[in-house]
GUNU-721912 format. One record per atom (N, C-alpha, C, CB): x, y, z; residue number from 1. Coordinates in Angstrom, 2 decimals. Glycine has a CB too. Layout:
BEGIN
R,X,Y,Z,NUM
...
***
This chain:
BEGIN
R,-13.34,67.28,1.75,1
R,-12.10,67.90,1.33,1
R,-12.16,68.30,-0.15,1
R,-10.92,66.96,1.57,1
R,-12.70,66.99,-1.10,2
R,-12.59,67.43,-2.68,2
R,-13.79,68.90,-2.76,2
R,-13.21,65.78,-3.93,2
R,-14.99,68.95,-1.87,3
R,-15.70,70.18,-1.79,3
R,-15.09,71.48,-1.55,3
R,-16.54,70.04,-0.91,3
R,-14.12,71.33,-1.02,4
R,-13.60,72.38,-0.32,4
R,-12.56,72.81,-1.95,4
R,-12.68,71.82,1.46,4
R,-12.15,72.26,-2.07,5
R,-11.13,72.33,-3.28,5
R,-11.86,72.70,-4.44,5
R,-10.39,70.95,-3.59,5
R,-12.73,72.05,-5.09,6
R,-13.99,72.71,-6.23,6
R,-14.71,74.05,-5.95,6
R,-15.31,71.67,-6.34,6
R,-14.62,74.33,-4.45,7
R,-15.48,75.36,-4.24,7
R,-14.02,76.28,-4.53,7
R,-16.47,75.42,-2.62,7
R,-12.81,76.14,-4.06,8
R,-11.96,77.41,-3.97,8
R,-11.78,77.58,-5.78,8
R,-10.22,77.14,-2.90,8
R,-11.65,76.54,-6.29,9
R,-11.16,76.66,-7.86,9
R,-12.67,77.19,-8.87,9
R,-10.48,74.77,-8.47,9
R,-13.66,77.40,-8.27,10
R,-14.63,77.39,-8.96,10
R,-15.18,78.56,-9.64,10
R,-15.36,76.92,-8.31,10
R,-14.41,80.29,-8.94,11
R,-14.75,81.35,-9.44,11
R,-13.72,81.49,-10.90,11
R,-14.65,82.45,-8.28,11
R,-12.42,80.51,-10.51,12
R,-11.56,80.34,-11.35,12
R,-11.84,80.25,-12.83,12
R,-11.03,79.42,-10.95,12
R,-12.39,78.81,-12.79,13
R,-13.00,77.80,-13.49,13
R,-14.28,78.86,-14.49,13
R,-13.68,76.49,-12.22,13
R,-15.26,79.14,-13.47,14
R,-15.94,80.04,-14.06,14
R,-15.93,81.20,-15.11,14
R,-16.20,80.34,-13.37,14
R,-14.66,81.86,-14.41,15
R,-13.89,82.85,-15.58,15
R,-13.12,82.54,-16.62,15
R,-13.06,83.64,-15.09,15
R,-12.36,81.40,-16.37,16
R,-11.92,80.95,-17.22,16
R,-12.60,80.35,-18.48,16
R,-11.33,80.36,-16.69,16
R,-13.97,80.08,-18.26,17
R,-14.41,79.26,-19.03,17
R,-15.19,80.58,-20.38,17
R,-15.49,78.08,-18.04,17
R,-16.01,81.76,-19.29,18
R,-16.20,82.35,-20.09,18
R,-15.26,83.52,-20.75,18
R,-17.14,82.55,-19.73,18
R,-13.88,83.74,-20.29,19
R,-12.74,84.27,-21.12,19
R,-12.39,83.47,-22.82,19
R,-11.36,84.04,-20.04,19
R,-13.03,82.03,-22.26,20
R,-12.93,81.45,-23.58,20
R,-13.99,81.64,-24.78,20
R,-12.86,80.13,-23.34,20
R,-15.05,81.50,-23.91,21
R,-16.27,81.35,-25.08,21
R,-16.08,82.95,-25.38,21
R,-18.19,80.75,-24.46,21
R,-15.28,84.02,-24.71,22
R,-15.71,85.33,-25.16,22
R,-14.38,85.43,-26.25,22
R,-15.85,86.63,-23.78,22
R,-13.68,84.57,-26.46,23
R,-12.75,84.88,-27.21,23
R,-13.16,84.06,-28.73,23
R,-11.36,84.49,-26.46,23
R,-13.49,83.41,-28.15,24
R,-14.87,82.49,-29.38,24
R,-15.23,83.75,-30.18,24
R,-16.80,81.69,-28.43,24
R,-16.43,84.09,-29.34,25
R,-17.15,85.30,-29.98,25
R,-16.53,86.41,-30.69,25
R,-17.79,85.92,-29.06,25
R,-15.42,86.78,-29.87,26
R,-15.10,88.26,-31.03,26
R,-14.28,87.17,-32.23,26
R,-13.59,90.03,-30.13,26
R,-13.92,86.24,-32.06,27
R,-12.82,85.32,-33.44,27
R,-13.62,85.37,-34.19,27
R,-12.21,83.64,-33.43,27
R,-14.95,84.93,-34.08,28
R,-16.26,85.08,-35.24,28
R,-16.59,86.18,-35.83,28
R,-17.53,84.79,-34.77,28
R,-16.61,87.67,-34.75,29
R,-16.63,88.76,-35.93,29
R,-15.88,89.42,-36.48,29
R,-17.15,89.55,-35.82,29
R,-14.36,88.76,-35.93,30
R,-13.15,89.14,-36.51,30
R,-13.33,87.80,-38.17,30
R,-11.53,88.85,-35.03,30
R,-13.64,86.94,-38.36,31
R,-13.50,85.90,-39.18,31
R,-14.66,86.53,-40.14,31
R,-13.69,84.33,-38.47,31
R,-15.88,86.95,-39.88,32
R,-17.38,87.73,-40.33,32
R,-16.54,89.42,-40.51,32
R,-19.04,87.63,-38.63,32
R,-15.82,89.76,-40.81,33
R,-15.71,91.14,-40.75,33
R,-16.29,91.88,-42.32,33
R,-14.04,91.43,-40.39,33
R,-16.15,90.75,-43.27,34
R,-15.88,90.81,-44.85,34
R,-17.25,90.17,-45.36,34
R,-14.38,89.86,-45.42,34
R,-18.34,89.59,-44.31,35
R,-19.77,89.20,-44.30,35
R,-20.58,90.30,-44.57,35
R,-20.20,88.62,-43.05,35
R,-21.21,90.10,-45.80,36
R,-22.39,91.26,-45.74,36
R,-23.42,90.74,-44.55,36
R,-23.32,91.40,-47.41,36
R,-23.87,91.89,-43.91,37
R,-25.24,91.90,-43.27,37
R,-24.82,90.40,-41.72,37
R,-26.82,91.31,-44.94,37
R,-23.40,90.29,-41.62,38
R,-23.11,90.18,-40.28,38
R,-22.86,91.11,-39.39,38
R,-22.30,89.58,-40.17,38
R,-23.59,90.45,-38.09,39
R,-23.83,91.05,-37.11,39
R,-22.82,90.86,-35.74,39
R,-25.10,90.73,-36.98,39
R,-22.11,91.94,-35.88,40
R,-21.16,91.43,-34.36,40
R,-21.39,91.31,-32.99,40
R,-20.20,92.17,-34.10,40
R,-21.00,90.54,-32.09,41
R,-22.20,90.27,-31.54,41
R,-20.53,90.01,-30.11,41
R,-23.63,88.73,-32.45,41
R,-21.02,89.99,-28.90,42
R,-20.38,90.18,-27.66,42
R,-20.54,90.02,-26.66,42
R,-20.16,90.87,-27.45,42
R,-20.23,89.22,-25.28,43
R,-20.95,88.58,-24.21,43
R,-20.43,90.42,-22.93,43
R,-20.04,86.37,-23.71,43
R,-21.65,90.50,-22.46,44
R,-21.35,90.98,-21.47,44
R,-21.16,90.35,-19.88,44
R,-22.09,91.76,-21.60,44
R,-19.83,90.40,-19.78,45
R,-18.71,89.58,-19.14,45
R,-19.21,88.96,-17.59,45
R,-17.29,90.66,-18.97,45
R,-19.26,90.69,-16.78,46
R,-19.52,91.24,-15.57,46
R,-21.03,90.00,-15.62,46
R,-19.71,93.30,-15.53,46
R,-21.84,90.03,-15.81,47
R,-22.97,89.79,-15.74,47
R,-23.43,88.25,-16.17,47
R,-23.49,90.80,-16.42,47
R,-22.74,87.56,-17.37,48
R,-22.57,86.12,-17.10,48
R,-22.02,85.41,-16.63,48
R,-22.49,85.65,-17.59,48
R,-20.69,86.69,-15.93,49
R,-19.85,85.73,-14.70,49
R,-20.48,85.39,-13.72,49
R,-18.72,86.30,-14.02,49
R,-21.07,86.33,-13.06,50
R,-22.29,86.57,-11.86,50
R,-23.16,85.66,-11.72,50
R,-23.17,87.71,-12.03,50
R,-23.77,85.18,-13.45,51
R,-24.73,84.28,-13.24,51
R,-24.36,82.82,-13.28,51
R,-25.66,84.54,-14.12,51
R,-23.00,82.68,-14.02,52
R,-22.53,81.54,-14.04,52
R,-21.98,80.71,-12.67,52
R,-21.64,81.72,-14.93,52
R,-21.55,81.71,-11.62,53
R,-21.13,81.56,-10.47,53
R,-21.96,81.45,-9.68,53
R,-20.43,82.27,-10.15,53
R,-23.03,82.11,-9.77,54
R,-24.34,81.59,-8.74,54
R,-24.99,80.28,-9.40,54
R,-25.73,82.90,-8.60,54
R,-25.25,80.03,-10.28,55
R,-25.24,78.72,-10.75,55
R,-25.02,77.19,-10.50,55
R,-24.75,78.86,-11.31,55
R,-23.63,78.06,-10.62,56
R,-22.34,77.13,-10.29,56
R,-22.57,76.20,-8.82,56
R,-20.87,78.26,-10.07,56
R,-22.89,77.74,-7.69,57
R,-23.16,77.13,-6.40,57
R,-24.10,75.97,-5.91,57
R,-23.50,78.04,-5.77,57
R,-25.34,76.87,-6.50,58
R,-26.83,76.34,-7.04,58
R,-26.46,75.01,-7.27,58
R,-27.53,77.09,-8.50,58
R,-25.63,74.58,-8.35,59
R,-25.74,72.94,-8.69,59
R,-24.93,71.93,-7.62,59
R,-25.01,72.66,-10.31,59
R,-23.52,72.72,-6.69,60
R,-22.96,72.44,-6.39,60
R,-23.98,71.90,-4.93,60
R,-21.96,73.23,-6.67,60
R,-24.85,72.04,-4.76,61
R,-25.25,71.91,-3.04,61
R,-26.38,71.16,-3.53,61
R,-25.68,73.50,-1.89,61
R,-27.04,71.39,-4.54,62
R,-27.94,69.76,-5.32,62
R,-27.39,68.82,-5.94,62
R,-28.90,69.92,-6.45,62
R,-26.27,69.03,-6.46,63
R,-25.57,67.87,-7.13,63
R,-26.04,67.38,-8.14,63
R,-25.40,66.88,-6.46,63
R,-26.68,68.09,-9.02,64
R,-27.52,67.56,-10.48,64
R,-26.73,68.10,-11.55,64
R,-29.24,68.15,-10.72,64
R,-25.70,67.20,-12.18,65
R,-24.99,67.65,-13.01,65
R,-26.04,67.58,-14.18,65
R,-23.67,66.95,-13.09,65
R,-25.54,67.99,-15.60,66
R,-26.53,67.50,-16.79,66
R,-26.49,66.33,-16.80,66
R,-26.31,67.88,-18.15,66
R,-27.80,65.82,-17.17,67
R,-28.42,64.62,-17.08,67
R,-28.38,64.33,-18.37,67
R,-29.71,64.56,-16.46,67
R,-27.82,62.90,-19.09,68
R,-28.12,62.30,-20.81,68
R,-28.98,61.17,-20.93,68
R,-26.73,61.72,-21.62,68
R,-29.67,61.42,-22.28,69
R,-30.86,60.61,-22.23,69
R,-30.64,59.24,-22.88,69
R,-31.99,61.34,-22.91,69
R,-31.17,58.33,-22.08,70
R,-30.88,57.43,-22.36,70
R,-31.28,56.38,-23.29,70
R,-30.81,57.25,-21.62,70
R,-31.21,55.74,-24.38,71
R,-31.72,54.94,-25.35,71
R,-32.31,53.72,-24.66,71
R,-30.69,54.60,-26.36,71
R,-31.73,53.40,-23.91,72
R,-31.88,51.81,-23.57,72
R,-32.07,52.05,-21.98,72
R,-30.33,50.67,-24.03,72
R,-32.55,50.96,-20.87,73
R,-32.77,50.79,-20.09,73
R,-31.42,50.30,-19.39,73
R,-33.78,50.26,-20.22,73
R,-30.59,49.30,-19.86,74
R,-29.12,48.51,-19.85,74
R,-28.22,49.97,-20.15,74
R,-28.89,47.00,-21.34,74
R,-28.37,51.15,-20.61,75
R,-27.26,51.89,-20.52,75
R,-26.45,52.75,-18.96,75
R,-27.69,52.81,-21.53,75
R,-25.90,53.10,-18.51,76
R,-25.31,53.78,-17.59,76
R,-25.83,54.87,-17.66,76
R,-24.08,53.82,-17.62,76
R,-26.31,55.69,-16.87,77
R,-26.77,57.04,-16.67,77
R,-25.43,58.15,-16.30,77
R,-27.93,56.95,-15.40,77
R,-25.48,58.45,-17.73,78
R,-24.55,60.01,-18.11,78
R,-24.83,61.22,-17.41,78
R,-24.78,60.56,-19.61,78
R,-23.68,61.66,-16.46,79
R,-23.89,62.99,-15.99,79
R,-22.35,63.56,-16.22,79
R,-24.50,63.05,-14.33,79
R,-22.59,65.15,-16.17,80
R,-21.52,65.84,-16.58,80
R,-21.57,67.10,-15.64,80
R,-21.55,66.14,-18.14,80
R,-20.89,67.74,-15.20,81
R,-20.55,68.82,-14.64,81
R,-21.40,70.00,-14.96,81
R,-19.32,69.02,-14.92,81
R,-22.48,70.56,-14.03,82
R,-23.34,71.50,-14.60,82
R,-22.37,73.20,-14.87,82
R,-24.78,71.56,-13.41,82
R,-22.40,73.15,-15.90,83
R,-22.00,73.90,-16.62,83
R,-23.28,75.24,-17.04,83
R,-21.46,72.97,-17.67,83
R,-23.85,76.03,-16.36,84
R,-24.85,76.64,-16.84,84
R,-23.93,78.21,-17.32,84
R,-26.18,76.69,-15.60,84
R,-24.59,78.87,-17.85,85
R,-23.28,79.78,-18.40,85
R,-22.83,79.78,-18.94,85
R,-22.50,80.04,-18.18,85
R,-22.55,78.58,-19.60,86
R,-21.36,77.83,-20.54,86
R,-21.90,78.86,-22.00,86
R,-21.58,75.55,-20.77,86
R,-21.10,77.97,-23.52,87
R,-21.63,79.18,-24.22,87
R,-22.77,78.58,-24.98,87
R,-20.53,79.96,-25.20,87
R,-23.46,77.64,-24.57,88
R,-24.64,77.43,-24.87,88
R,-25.88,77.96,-24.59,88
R,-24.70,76.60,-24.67,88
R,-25.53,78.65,-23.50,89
R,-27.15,79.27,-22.34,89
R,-26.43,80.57,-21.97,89
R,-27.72,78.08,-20.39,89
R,-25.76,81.66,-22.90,90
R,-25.15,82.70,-22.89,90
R,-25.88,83.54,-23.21,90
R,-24.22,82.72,-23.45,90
R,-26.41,84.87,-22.69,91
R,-26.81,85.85,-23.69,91
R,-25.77,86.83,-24.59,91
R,-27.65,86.67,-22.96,91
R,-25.81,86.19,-26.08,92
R,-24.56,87.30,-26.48,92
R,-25.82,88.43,-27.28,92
R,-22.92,86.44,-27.91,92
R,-24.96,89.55,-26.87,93
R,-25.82,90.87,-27.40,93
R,-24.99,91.70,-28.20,93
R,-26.41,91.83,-26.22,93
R,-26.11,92.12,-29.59,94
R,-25.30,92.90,-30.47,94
R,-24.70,93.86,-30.55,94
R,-25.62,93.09,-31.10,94
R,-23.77,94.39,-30.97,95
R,-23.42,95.50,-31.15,95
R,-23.63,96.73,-31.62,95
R,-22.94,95.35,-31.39,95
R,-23.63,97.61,-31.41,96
R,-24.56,98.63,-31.69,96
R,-23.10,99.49,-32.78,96
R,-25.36,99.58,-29.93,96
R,-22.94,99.34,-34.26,97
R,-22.40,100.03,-34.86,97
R,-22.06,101.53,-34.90,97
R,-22.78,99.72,-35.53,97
R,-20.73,102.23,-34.75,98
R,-20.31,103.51,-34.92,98
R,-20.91,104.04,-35.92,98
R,-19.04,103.65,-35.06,98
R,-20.31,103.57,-37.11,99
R,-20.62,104.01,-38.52,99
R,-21.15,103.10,-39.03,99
R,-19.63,104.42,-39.34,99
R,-22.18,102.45,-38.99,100
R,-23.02,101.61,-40.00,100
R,-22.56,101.00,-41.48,100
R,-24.11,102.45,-40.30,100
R,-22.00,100.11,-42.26,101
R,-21.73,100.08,-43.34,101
R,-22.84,99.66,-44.57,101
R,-20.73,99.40,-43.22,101
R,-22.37,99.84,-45.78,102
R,-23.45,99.64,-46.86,102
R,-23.87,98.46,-46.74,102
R,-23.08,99.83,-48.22,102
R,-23.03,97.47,-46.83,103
R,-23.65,95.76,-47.16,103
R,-24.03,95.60,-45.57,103
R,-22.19,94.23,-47.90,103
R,-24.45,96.27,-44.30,104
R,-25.29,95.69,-43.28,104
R,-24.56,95.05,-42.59,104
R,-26.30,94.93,-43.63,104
R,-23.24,95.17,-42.65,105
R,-22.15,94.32,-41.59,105
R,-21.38,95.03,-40.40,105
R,-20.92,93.74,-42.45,105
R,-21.53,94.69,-39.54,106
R,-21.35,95.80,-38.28,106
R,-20.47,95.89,-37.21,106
R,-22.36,95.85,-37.58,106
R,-19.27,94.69,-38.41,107
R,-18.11,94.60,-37.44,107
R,-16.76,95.44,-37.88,107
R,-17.72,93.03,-37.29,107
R,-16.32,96.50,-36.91,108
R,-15.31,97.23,-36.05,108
R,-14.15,96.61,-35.99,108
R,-15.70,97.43,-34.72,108
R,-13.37,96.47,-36.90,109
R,-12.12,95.87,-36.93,109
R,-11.34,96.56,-35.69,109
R,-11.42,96.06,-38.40,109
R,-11.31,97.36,-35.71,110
R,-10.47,98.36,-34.59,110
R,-10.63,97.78,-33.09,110
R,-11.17,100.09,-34.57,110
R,-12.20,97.81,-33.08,111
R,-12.78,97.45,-31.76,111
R,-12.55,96.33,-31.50,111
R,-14.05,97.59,-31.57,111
R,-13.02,95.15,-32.51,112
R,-12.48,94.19,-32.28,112
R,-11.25,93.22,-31.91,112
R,-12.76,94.12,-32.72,112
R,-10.22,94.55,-32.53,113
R,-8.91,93.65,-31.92,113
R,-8.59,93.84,-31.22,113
R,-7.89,93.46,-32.26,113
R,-8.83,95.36,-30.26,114
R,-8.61,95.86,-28.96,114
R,-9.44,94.79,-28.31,114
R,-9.06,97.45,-28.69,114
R,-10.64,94.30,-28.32,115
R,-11.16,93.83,-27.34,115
R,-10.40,91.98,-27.61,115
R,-13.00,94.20,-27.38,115
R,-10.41,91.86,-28.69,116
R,-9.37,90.57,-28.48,116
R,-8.34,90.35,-27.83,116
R,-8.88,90.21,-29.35,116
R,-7.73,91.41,-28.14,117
R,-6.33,91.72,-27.01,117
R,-6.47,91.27,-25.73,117
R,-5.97,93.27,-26.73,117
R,-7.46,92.72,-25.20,118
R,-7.96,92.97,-24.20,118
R,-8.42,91.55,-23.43,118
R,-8.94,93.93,-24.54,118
R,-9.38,90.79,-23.75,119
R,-9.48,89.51,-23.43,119
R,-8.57,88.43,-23.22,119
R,-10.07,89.18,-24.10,119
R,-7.88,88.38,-24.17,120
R,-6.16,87.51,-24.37,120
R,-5.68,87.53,-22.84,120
R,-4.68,88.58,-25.57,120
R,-5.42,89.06,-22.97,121
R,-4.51,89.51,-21.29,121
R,-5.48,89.01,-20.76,121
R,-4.10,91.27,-20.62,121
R,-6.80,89.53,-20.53,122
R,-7.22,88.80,-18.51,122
R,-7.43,87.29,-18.76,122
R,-9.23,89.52,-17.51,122
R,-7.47,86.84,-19.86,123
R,-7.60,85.29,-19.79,123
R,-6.21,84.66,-19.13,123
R,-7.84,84.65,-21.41,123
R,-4.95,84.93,-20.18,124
R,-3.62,84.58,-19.34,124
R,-3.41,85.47,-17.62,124
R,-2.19,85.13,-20.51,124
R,-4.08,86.20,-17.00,125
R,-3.70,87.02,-16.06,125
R,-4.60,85.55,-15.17,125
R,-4.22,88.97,-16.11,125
R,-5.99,85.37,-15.51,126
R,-6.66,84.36,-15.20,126
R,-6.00,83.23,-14.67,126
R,-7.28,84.07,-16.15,126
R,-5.62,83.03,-15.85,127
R,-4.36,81.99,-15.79,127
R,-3.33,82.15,-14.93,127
R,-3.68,81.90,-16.96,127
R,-2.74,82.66,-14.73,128
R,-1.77,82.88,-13.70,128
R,-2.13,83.26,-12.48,128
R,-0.95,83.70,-14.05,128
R,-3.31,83.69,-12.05,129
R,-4.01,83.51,-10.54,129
R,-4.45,82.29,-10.13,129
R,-5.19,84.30,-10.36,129
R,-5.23,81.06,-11.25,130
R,-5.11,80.36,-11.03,130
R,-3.63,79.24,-10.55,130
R,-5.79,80.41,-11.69,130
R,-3.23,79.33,-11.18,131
R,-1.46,78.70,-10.91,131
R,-1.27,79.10,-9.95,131
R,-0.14,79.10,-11.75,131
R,-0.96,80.68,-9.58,132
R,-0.28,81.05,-8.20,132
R,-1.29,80.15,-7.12,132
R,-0.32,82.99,-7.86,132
R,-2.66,79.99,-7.19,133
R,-3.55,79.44,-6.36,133
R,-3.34,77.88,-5.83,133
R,-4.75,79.60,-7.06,133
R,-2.98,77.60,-7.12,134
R,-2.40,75.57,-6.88,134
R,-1.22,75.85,-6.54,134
R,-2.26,74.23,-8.43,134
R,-0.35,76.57,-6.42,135
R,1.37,76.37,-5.78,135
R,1.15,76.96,-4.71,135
R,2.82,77.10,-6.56,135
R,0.58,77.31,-4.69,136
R,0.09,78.10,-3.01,136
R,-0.45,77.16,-1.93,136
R,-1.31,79.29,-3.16,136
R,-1.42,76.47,-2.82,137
R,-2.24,75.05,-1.80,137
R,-1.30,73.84,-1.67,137
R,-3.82,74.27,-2.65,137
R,-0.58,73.72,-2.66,138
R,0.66,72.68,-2.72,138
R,1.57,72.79,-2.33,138
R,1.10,72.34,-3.61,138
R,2.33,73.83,-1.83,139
R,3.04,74.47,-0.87,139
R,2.66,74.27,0.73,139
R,2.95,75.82,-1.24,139
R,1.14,74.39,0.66,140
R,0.65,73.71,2.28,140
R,0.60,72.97,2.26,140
R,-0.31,73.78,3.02,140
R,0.79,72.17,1.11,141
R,0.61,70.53,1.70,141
R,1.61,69.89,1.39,141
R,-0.54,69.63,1.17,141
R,2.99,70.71,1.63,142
R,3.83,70.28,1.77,142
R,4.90,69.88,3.05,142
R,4.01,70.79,1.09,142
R,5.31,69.13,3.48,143
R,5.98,68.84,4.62,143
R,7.13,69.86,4.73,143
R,6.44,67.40,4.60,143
R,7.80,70.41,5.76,144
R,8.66,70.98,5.82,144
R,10.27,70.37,6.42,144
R,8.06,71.88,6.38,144
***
């Protein structure tokens, strides 16, 4: 049953997670805008969702969450939710500048806040498919 439930919340989960780390990313070249010789830099979305979700499955049917290493022999063996995708094992790729500036910094204020925006909304839209999804399942499992 809890399989059945991780598997429905899991494309969720997935997007949600990288709506975050992508909002990470543009905050940094919105925060770097005034950086000489920073580089703005941007996850392409479509394509680490894809991989994060096949992943996702991948760990889900082996069951090898991340594994922590252990000091001692007497410690408990640490596992955590495989998270591949996450924004550690991300490819973020640069941006390719309109107009190039003098000091080598190549962040697009313009672009950037549109795409902050832009992200904001499908993260809360995210958000709210998820929700409709749990009142929906909680609704069936409700007695009438």
């Amino acid at each position: 049953m809890i399989d059945k439930l991780e598997s429905a919340f899991n494309h969720h989960q997935q997007a949600l997670s990288l709506r975050h780390a992508r909002h990470e990313v543009l905050a940094a070249n919105i925060a770097n805008a005034d950086t000489p010789n920073y580089k703005a830099r941007d996850i392409d979305f479509g394509s680490e969702y894809k991989k994060a979700v096949e992943n996702s499955e991948r760990s889900q049917g082996s069951r090898d969450g991340l594994a922590l290493d252990r000091t001692s022999a007497r410690h408990l063996p640490g596992e955590g939710p495989a998270l591949k995708g996450g924004a550690g094992n991300m490819d973020l790729l640069y941006r390719i500048p309109d107009q190039p500036s003098l000091d080598g910094n190549t962040v697009d204020m313009d672009r950037e806040r549109s795409q902050f925006a832009d992200n904001a909304v499908r993260y809360r839209a995210a958000l709210s498919m998820l929700n409709s999804r749990i009142q929906g399942l909680k609704n069936a499992m409700q007695p009438e």
